[in-house]
C-alpha positions as CSV (number, residue, x, y, z in Angstrom):
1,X,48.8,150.1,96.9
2,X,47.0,147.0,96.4
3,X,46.0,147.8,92.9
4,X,49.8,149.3,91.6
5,X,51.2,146.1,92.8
6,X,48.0,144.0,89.9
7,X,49.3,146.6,87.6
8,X,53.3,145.8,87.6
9,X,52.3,142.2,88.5
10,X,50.2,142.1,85.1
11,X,53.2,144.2,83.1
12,X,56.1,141.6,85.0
13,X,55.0,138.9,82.2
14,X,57.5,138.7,79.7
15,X,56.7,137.7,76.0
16,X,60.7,135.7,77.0
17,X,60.3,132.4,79.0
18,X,64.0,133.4,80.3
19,X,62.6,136.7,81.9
20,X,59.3,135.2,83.4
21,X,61.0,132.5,85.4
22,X,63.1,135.1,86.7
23,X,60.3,137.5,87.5
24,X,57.7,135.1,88.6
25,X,59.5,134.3,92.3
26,X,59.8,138.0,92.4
27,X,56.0,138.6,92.0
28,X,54.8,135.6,93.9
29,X,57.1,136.0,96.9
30,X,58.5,139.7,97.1
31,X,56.6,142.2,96.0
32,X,54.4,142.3,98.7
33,X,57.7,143.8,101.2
34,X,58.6,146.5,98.7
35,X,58.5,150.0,99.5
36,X,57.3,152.8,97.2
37,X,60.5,153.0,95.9
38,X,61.1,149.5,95.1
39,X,58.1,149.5,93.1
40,X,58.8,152.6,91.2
41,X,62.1,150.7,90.5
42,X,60.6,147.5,89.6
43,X,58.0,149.6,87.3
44,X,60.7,151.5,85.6
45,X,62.5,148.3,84.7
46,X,60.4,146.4,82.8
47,X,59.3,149.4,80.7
48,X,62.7,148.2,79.5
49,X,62.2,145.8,76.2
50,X,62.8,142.1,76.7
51,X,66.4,141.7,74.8
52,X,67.7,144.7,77.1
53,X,66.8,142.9,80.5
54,X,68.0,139.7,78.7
55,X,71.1,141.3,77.7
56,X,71.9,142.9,80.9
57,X,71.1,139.8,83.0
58,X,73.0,137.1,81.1
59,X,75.2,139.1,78.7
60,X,76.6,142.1,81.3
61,X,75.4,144.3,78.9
62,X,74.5,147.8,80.5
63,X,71.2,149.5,81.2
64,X,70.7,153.1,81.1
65,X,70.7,153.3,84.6
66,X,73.2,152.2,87.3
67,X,70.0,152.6,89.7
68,X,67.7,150.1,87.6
69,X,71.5,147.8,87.5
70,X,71.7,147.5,91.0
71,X,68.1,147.0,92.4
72,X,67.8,144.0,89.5
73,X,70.6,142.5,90.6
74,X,70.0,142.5,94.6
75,X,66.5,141.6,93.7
76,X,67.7,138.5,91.2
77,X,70.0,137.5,94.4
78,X,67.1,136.6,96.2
């Protein structure tokens, strides 16, 4: 588990300053309590590109996934 958590922890930094302030607590402080299905969650997510997260964050523009919608937004609650 150890090393999948280095692997989305390295692909959580954003080439968007926005995103990596928002992802950084998220890494730092929460990762660690995830279950296997909040990583696969949090891994699918940022396969999205950086606009899209950008977007759906400050715009309310959609994703193409209510699932990936809601866990970003009770993990960005946080």
């Amino acid at each position: 588990m150890t090393q999948e958590i280095n692997r989305i922890k390295w692909k959580s930094r954003r080439g968007m300053r926005e995103l990596d302030l928002l992802f950084r607590p998220i890494i730092t402080n929460d990762i660690a309590d995830f279950n296997d299905k909040d990583l696969m969650l949090f891994d699918e997510i940022l396969d999205y590109d950086d606009q899209s997260l950008y977007d759906f964050i400050f715009k309310n523009m959609k994703l193409q996934s209510v699932e990936h919608e809601i866990f970003l937004k009770k993990i960005l609650k946080k």
